[in-house]
N, C-alpha and C positions, 0 to 999 in steps of 0.2 A: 136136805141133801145128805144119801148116805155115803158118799167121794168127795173126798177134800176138792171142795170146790176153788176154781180159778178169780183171785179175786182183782178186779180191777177196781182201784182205790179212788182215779179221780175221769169222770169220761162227762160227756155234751152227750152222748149216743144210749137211744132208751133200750135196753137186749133182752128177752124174753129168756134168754138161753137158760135151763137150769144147773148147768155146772159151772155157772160164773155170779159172784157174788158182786157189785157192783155198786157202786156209789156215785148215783149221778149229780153232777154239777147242776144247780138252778142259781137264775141272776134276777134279779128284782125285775118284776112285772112279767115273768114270766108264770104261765099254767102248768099246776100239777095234773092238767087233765090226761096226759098220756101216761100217766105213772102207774104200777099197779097199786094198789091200797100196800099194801105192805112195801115198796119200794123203800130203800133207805137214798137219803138224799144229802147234799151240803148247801148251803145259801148263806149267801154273803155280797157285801156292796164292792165289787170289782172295781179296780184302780180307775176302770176305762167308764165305769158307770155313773162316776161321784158326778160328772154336771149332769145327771137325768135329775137326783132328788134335790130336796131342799136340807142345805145342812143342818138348818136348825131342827131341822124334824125328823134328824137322824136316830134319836132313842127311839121313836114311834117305830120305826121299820125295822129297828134292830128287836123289837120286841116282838114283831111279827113272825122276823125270820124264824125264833129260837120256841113259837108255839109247840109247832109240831112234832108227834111223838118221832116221826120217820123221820124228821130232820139231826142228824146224828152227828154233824160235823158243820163248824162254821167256815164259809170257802165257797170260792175262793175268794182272797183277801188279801194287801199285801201292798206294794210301791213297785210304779214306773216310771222311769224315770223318759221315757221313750215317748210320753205323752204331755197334751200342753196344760193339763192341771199340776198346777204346783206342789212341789212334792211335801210344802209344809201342811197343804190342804190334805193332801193322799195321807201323812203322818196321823194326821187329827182323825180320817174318818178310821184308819187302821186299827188305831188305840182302842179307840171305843169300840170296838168289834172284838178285839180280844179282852177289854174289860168286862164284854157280855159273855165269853165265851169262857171267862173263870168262873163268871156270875152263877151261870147252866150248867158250868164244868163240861164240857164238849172240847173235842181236839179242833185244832185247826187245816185248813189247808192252805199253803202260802206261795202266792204268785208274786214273783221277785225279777225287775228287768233293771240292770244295769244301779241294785241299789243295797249290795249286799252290803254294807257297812252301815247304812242308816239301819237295814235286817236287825242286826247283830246288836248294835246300840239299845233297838227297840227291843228286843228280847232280854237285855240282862234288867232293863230298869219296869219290864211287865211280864213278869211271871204268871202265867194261867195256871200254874197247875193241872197243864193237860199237854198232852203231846202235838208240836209244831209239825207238818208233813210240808215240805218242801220238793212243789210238784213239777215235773218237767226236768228233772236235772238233765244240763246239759254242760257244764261249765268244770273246771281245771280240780283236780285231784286235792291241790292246796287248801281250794272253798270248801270242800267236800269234807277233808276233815277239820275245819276249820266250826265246820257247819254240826259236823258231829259230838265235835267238844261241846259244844252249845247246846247239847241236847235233840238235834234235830233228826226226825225220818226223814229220807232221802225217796223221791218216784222218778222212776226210770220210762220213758214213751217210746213214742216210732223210734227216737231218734236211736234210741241203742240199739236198734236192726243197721243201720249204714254208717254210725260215726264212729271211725276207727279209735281214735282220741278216747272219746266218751268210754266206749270197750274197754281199751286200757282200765279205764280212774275205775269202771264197773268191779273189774276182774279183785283190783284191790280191799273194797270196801270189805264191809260186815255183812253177812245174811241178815242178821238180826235188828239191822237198822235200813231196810229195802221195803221200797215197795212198788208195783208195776203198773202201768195205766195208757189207756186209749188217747185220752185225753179229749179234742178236736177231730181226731184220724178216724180216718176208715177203713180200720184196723181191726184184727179180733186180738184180746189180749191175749188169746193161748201163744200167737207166734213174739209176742216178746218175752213172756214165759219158757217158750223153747231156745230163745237165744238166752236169755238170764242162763238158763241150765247149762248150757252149750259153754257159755265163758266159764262159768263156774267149775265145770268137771264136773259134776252134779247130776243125779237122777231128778227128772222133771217131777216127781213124787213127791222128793225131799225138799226142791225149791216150793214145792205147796207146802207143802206141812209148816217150813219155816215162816211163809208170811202170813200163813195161816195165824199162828203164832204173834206176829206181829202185830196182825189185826188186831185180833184179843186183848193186847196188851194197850192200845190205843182209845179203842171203840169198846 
């Protein structure tokens, strides 16, 4: 790519596009058959996954996930608290997900509903030595820097095109600790890229450049 490409950090949606750099999300027993060879990916056992495998035969699949050269990020990963697997079970398969992912040294990508304090617990006492990305922010200014101090990237989705709230906590952060993503939507990342700019006062050039930047520093 000779144009700072548009990078979407965490998406379900496969895009051929060449000015968007993309990291698609894959979940256990899913096929890389639609991928192109070179696609960079994330995989990881999702909070909502953990009663498909067998726990005991969780190193096996966590060794699987972290083969691949194109698999660049472990994710997503992380506690719900919103679902009826128990959150000490979600704790145990979490751990050991980031224990593989100091193991390979890869960042993470971290799905979090309603359990930011177990989050934070877990992050001071398992250090990866890689960078956390904290996807979907949608939640209060407080967590956000809360989350920062902790080390963490921040990804911003749909939601920051309509929630005025979210806007706000956006406007305040860091460039240098963002990043932007489709997610689920059916979405193209350039329009939350042009609102990211738009909050910012910012030339849409320079919000590339900077998570351009960020990426690097990550991945």
């Amino acid at each position: 790519m000779a144009s700072i490409p548009y990078i979407d950090i965490h998406t379900h949606q496969v895009d051929s596009d060449p000015e968007i750099l993309s990291i698609i999300n894959m979940t256990i027993g899913e096929s890389k058959i639609e991928l192109n060879k070179d696609q960079a990916y994330s995989i990881g056992i999702h909070p909502w996954d953990i009663e498909k495998i067998e726990i005991d035969s969780i190193d096996n699949y966590l060794e699987v996930l972290s083969a691949d050269k194109n698999n660049i990020a472990i994710g997503e990963i992380g506690l719900d608290k919103l679902i009826g697997t128990d959150i000490s079970i979600q704790e145990k398969v979490f751990i050991a997900q980031l224990q593989l992912a100091k193991l390979k040294q890869k960042p993470v990508i971290i799905h979090c509903v309603k359990s930011q304090e177990e989050l934070l617990r877990i992050k001071q006492g398992n250090e990866t030595g890689t960078e956390w990305i904290f996807h979907g922010y949608n939640k209060s200014l407080q967590l956000a820097e809360d989350l920062l101090k902790f080390g963490f990237f921040l990804s911003f989705g749909e939601s920051l095109l309509r929630n005025e709230k979210l806007q706000n906590v956006f406007q305040k952060l860091p460039l240098d600790k963002i990043f932007l993503e489709t997610d689920d939507k059916h979405i193209n990342v350039r329009e939350v890229y042009q609102k990211a700019a738009e909050l910012k006062g910012i030339n849409i050039e320079v919000l590339k450049k900077q998570i351009l930047l960020n990426y690097l520093k990550c991945f």
